[in-house]
C-alpha positions in Angstrom: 9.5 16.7 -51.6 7.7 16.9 -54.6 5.2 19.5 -53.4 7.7 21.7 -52.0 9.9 24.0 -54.2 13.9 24.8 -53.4 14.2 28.3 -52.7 18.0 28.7 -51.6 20.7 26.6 -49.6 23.0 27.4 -46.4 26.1 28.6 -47.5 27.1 28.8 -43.8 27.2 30.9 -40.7 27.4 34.8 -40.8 28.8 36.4 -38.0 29.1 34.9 -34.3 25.3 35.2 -33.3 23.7 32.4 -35.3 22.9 34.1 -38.5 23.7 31.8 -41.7 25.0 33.0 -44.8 21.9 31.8 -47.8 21.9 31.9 -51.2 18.8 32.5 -53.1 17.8 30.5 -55.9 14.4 33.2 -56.2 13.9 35.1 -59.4 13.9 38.1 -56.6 16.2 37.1 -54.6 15.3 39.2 -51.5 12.1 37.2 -51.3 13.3 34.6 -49.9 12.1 35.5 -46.6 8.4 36.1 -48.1 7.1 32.4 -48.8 6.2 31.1 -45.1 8.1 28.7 -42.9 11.2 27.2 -44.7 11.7 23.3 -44.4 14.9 22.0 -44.9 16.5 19.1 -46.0 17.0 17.7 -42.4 13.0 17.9 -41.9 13.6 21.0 -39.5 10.8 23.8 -40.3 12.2 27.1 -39.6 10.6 31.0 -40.3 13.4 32.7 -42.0 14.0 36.8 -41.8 16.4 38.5 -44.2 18.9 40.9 -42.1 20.9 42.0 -44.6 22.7 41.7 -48.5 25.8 40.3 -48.4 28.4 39.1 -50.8 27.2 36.2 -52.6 23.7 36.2 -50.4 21.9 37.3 -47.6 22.9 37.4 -43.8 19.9 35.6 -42.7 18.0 34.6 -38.9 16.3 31.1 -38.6 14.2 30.6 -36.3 15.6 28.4 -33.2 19.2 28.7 -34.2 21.1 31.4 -32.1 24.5 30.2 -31.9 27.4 30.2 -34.5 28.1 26.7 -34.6 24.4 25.5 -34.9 24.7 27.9 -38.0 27.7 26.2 -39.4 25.8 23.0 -38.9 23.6 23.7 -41.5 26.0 24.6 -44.3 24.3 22.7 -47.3 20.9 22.7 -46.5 18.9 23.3 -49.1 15.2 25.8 -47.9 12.1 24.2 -49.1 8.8 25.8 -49.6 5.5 24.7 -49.7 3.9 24.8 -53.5 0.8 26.0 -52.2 2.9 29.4 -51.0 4.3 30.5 -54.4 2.7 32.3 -56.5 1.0 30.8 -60.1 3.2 31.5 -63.1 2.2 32.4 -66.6 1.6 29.9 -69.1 5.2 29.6 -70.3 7.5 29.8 -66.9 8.0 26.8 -65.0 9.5 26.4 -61.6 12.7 23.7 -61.9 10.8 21.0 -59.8 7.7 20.8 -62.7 10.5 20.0 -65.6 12.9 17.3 -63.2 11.3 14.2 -63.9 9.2 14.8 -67.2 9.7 12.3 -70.1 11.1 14.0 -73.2 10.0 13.1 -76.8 11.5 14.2 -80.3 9.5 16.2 -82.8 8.7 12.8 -84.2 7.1 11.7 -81.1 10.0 9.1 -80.3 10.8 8.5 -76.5 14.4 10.4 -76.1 14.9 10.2 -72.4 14.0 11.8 -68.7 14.6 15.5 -67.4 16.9 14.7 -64.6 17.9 18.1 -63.7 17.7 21.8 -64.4 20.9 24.0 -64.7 20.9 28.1 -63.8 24.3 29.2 -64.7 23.7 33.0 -65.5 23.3 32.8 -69.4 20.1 30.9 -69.4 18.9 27.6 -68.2 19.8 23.9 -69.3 17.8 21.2 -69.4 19.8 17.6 -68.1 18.6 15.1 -70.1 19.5 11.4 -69.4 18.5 9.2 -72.5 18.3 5.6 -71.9 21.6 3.8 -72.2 23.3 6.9 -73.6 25.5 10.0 -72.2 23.9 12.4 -70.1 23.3 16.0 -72.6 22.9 19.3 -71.4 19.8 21.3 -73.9 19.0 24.6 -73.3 16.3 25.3 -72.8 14.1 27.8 -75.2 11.0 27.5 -76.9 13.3 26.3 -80.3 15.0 23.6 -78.5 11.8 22.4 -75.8 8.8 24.0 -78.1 6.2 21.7 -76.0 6.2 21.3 -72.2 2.8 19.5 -70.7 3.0 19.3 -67.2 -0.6 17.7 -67.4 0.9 14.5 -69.3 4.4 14.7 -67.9 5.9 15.1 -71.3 8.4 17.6 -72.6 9.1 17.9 -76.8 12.8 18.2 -77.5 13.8 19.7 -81.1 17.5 19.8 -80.1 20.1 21.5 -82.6 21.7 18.9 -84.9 25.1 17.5 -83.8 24.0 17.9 -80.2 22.9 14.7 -79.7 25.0 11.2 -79.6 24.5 10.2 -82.8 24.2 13.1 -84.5 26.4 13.8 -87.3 27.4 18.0 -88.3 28.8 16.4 -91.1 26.6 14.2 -92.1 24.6 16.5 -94.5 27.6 18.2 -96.3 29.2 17.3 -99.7 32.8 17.7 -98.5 34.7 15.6 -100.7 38.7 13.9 -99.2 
């Protein structure tokens, strides 16, 4: 779904009338509901309506589902919208889905690897790098680290902190002596 853009996932039903428990991967989470018809990863389309915050979430309605366990059915589907629906960002945000596939380069200009995944854990995001033939590493990602991102070319910059990479020696630059 390359032109579509995850916006949350079924955590599971809420309640005993069909409503689903969601979790909102929106930088306002309440918007969820805001973006059009919701696709997910079955291939079911479906108009979602917020109902109410709730612990961890939102108590949500989707359309055409009315009972509890048709709900519980759908516990780990991830909600899809169109690209066309979200609005542009600023020169220097990026939504997760332009960044997972980009090939990343070292300040020197030497192939490092592919993007394969972007990580939100509260304290700021992390770039999944997997270089060829090597460990996958975790960057985060800030203009120091990823000073370069062309979407246009499909090419990220990488100046990663010494020591992070495989390879990389802390040491290697200090005159400890045995």
């Amino acid at each position: 779904m390359k032109d579509h853009v995850c916006l949350g996932a079924v955590m599971g039903s809420y309640g005993v009338r069909g409503e689903c428990r969601v979790k909102s991967f929106c930088s306002d989470p309440s918007a969820i509901g805001d973006y059009g018809p919701l696709t997910l990863d079955n291939g079911t389309t479906s108009k979602l309506t917020v109902i109410r915050p709730i612990k961890g979430g939102y108590a949500v309605r989707l359309s055409g589902i009315s009972q509890k366990e048709a709900a519980d059915a759908l516990k780990g589907q991830r909600l899809w919208a169109h690209r066309d629906a979200l609005p542009e960002l600023p020169d220097d945000e990026y939504y997760y889905s332009d960044l997972i596939g980009l090939t990343a380069f070292d300040t020197g200009g030497v192939e490092m690897g592919k993007i394969h995944a972007v990580h939100d854990h509260g304290a700021g995001d992390l770039l999944e790098l997997r270089p060829k033939g090597g460990a996958t590493v975790l960057l985060p990602f800030t203009r120091a680290v990823a000073p370069t991102v062309d979407l246009a070319s499909g090419r990220i910059v990488l100046d990663p902190p010494k020591g992070l990479m495989p390879g990389d020696d802390e040491d290697a630059d200090s005159d400890t002596t045995d």
